[in-house]
N, C-alpha and C positions, 0 to 999 in steps of 0.2 A: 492704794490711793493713787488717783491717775494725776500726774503732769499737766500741770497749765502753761502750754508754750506763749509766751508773749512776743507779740511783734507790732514793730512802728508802724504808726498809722500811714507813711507813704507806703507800706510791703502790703500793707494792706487793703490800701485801695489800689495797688497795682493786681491784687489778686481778685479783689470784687470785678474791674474791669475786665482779665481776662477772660472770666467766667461770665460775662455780660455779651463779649465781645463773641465769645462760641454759641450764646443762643440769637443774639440779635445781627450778626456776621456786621458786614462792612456800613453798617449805619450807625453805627456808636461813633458819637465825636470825639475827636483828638483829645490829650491829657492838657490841660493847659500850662503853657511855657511858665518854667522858674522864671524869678524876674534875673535878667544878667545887668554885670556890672564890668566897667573896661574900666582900669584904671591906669596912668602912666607909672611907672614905677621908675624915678628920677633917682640918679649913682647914690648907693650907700655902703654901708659897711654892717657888716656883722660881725660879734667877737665875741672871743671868751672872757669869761672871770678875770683869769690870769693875766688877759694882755690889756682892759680895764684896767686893772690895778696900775701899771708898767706904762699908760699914759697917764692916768688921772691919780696916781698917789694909789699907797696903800690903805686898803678897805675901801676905796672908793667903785660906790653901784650909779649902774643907768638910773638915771630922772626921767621921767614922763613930762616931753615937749607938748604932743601931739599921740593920742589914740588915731589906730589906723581903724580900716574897714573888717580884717579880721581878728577874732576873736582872743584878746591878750596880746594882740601886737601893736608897739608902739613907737616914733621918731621918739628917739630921746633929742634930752637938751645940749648932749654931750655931742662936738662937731671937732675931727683934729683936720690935718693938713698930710697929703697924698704928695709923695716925691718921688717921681721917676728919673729915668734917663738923663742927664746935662743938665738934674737940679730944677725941670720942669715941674711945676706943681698945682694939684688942685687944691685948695683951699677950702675949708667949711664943710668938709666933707661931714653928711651927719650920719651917727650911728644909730642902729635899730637894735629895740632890746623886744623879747628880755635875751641875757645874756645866752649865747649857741654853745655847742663842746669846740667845734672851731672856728677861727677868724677868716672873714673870705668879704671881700671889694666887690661890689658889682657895679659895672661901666657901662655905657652907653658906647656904640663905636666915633662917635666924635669926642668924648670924652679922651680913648683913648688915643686918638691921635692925637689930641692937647699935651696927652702926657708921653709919647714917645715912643709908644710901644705897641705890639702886636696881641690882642687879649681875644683868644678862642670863649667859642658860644661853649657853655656848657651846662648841665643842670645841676642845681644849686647843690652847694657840697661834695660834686666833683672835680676838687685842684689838683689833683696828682698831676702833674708834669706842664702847670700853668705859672704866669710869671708873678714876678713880688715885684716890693719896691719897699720904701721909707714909711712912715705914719709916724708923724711929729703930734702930740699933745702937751698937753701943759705942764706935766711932770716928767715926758721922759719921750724917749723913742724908740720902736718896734720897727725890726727889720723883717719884714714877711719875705720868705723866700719863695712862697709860691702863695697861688692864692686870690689873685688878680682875674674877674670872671667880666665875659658878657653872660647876663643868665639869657637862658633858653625861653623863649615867650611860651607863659604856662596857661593852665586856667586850673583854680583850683572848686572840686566839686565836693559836697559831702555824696553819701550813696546813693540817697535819693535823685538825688540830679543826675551821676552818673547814671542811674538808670535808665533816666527819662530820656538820657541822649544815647542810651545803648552802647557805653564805654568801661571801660575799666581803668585802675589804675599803671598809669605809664602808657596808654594809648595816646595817640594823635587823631586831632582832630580841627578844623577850618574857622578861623572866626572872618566873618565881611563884616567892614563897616561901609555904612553908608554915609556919608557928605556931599551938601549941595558942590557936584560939579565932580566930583571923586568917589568912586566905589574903589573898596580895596579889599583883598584878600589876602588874610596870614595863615598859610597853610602850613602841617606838622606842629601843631601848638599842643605842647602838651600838657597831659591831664594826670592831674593831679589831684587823689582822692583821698578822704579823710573825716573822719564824722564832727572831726571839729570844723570842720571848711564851709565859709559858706560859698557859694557862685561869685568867682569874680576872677578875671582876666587881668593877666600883669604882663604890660608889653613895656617896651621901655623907652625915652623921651624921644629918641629918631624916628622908631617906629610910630609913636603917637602924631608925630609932626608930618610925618608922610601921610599920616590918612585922614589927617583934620582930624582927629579925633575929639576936639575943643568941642567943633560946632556940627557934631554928627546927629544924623536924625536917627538911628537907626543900625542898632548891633545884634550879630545874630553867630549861632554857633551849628556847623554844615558838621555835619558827618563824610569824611574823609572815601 
């Protein structure tokens, strides 16, 4: 009995194409662009179960605030208060569920000068040897000793997309915007792949303010 291999309609019309592309050579038109999305990605907090609990009371789960753009991610309702250095603090900080295996802050760099501190770019879920502070909620308080991130500005792709842009997962690659009076370019952004992902860019609120991104006409992703 022979095998029926099945594959996604983008594998498959990336392979009608090439096979199109060997008999008709350089007259075949381009594939057409995923639609992309830039989003600002303003400080939040990620957490476990367990430190859930240890602000919000025992048995206490994330509430859906606000659905985001990907798929099962959500601002919760739940928002504590961020203490650094000399009792500086952010306030309202909101959390994003659903809940992670670890807890990890991510700052904007004016952020963290509000709060006192020195907070290295890194990608999400690498804190090993990053800074802590306080987190005051309504039932208790969490001393993070490390943990304190600017995230690394990503993009993340399902396969299809990375294909279309000739990347892989953990490569780097260029996004320009364009605003009346401002072009800007975020070079080594990286990529982030995943079949739950759809296209969308997460820079974070300095960087979106730097490029107008409010009133952009026009986002594009450059191969590095």
């Amino acid at each position: 009995m022979s095998a029926v291999l099945l594959r996604s309609r983008p594998h498959i019309e990336s392979l009608v194409r090439e096979v199109l592309k060997g008999q008709l050579g350089s007259s075949l038109p381009p594939a057409k662009a995923p639609v992309l999305r830039v989003n600002s990605s303003a400080r939040h907090m990620h957490i476990s179960p367990e430190n859930v609990e240890v602000l919000f009371g025992k048995g206490a789960e994330l509430t859906v605030h606000k659905w985001l753009y990907q798929e099962g991610q959500f601002a919760s309702q739940q928002t504590v208060t961020l203490v650094g250095p000399r009792k500086r603090i952010i306030p309202n900080l909101r959390i994003l569920g659903p809940c992670r295996d670890l807890t990890q802050i991510e700052l904007a760099i004016t952020d963290a000068i509000q709060l006192g501190i020195d907070v290295p770019v890194r990608m999400s879920g690498d804190i090993e040897g990053t800074p802590g502070g306080y987190v005051m909620g309504p039932k208790g308080m969490l001393e993070m000793r490390n943990g304190i991130i600017r995230a690394a500005r990503h993009v993340h792709m399902s396969p299809a997309d990375a294909q279309f842009y000739r990347v892989g997962h953990l490569d780097r690659i260029t996004l320009r915007v364009i605003s009346p009076g401002c072009v800007t370019r975020f070079d080594d952004l990286l990529v982030r792949v995943d079949p739950s992902f759809k296209l969308e860019v997460h820079i974070d609120t300095d960087e979106a303010n730097a490029c107008d991104l409010t009133h952009a006409t026009k986002v594009e992703l450059l191969k590095q």
